[in-house]
C-alpha positions in Angstrom: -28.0 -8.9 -4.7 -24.8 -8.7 -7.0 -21.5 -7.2 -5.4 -20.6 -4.1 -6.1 -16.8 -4.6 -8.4 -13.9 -2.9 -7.5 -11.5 -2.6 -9.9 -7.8 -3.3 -9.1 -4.9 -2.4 -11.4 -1.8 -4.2 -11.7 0.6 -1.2 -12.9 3.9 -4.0 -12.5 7.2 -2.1 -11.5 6.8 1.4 -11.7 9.2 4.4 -11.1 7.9 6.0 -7.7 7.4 9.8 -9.1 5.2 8.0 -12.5 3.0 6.0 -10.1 2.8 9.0 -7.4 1.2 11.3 -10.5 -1.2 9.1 -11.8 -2.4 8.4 -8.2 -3.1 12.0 -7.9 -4.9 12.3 -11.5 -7.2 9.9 -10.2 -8.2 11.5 -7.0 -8.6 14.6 -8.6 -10.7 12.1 -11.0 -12.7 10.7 -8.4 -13.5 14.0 -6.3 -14.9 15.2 -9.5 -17.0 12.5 -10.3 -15.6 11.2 -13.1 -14.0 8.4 -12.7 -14.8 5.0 -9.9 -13.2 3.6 -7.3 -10.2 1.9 -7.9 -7.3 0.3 -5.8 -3.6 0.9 -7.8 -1.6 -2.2 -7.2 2.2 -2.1 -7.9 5.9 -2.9 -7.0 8.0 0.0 -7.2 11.6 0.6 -8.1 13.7 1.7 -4.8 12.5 4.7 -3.5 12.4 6.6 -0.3 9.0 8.1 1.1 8.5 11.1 3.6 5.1 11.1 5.1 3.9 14.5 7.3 5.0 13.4 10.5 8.8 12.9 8.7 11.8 14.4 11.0 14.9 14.9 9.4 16.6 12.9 12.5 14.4 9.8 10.8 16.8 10.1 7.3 20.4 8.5 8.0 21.7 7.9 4.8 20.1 6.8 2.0 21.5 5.7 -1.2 18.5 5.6 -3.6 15.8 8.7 -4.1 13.8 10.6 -1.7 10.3 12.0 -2.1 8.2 13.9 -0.1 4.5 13.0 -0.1 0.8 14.3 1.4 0.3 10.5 3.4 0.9 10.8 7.1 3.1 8.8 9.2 7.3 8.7 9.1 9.6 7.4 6.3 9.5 4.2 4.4 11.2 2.5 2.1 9.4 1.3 -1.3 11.1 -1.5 -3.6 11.0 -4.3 -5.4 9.5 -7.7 -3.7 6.8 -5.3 -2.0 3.4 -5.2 -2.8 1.9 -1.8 -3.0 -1.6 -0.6 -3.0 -3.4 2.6 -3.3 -6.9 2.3 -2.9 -8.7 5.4 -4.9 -11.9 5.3 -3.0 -15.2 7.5 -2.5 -15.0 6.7 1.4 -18.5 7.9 2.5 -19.9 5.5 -0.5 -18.6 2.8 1.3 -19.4 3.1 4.7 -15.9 4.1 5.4 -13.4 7.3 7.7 -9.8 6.9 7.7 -9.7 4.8 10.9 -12.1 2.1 9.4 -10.0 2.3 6.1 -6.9 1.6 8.1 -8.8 -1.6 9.7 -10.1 -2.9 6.5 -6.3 -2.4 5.0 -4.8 -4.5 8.0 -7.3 -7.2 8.2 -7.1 -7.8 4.3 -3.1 -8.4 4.7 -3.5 -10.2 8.0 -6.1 -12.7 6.0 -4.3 -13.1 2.8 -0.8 -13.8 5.1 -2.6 -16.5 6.6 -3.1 -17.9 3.2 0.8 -18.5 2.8 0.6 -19.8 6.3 1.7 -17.1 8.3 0.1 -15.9 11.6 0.1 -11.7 11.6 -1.8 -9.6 13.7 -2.3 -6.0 15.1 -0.2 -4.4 18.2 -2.0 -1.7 19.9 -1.8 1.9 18.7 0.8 1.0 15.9 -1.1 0.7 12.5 0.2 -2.1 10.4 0.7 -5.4 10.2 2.8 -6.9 12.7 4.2 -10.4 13.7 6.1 -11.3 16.6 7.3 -7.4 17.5 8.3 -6.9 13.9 6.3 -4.6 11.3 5.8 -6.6 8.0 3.6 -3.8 6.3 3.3 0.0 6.6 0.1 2.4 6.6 0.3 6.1 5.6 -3.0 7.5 3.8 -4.0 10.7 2.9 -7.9 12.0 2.3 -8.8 14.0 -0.2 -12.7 15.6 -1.3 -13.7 12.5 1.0 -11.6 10.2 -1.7 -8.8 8.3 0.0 -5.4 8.0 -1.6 -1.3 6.3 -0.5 -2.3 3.2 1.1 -0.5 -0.1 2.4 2.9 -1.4 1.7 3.4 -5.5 2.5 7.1 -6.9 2.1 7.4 -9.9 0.6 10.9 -10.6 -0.7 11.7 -7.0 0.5 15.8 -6.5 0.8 15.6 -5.7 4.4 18.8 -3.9 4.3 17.6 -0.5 2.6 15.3 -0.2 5.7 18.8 0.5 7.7 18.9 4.0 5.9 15.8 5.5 7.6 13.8 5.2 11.0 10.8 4.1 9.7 8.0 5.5 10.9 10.6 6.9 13.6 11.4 3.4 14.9 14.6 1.3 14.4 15.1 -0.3 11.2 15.3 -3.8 12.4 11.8 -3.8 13.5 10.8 -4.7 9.7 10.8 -7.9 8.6 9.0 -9.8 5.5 7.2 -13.0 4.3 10.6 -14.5 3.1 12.4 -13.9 6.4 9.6 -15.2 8.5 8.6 -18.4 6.2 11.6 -18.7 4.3 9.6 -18.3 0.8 9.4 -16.1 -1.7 5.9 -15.1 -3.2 5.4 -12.9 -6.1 4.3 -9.7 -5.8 1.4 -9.8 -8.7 0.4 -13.3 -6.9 0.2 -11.8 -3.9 -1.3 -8.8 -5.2 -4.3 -10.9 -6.5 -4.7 -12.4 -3.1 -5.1 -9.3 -1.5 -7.2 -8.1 -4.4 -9.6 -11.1 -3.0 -9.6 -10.4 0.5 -10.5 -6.0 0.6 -13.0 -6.9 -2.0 -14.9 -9.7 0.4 -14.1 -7.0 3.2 -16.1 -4.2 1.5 -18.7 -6.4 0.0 -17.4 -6.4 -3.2 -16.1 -8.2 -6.6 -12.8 -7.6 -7.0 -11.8 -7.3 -10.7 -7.6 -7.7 -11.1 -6.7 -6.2 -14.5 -3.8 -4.6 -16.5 -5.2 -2.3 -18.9 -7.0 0.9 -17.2 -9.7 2.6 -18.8 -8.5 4.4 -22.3 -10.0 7.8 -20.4 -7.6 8.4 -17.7 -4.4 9.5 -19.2 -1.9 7.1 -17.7 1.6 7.8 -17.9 4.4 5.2 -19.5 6.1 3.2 -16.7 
């Protein structure tokens, strides 16, 4: 029996607000049954993110924008050298809840880290990816109709520093690290981006398509 595909797309570096809006076109797309599955892949410019469980002790002083969003969890940082990825998905279609979502999300990062040769893992009742005590990738989603939207954030070149202007996800800022500061290389974020492509697909049975031109039929805004 052929795989199901699941598209990803590589949007490249976006703004945080352009990305956030066409994120929301397609769940609005997908609820209404007009559009597939897909998984938004990106690197964004820097940006600030406050999740539902955000308190305004968590915000120390940052320099660059701050946004507001429906995903739960505490503050993060987005930038460049971080992979991204929003997976648009129809969860009950896939044999998925939130909790099982979040699984699938960790193990596809733990198994495409090992890849580059680094050993990450899970620490109990802290989603994300974590090696060694430190967080090297953030989970905050949001659930819509029964379509899943935010997603995963992995640091891979990440500047460490711009953590120091948040608590994120209420914890101290040096808790984050990133591929580079653990392995002392620097991967690219569309490279990795197609490994992790590789990796959810296999995890929910599918064939994971990597492309850069969505369909003409959602109306997606200039980057």
């Amino acid at each position: 029996m052929r795989a199901r595909e699941l598209v990803f797309w590589w949007l490249g570096r976006t703004d945080y607000r352009a990305a956030h809006r066409l994120m929301l076109e397609l769940v609005e797309e997908r609820v209404a049954g007009r559009a597939e599955d897909v998984v938004l892949m990106t690197e964004h410019e820097d940006v600030y993110t406050l999740g539902r469980n955000a308190k305004p002790e968590h915000l120390l002083n940052p320099q660059h924008p701050v946004v507001q969003v429906e995903r739960a969890g505490g503050p993060t940082y987005h930038g460049p050298g971080q992979l991204v990825a929003y997976p648009i998905l129809m969860l009950s279609e896939r044999g998925l809840d939130a909790r099982k979502l979040v699984a699938v999300l960790e193990e596809a990062t733990i198994r495409a880290l090992s890849r580059y040769g680094l050993q990450a893992g899970r620490e109990e009742g802290k989603p994300g990816v974590w090696v060694s005590g430190r967080k090297i990738a953030s989970i905050g989603l949001a659930i819509r109709g029964g379509v899943s939207f935010h997603g995963i954030a992995v640091n891979l070149t990440t500047d460490l520093r711009k953590f120091g202007a948040i608590m994120p996800c209420g914890m101290p800022s040096d808790v984050m690290t990133s591929l580079e500061r653990e392995l002392g290389i620097r991967v690219g974020v569309k490279e990795f981006g197609e490994v992790f492509a590789e990796e959810l697909g296999m995890l929910l049975g599918a064939r994971a398509t990597v492309t850069d031109v969505p369909p003409s039929s959602i109306r997606r805004p200039v980057f």
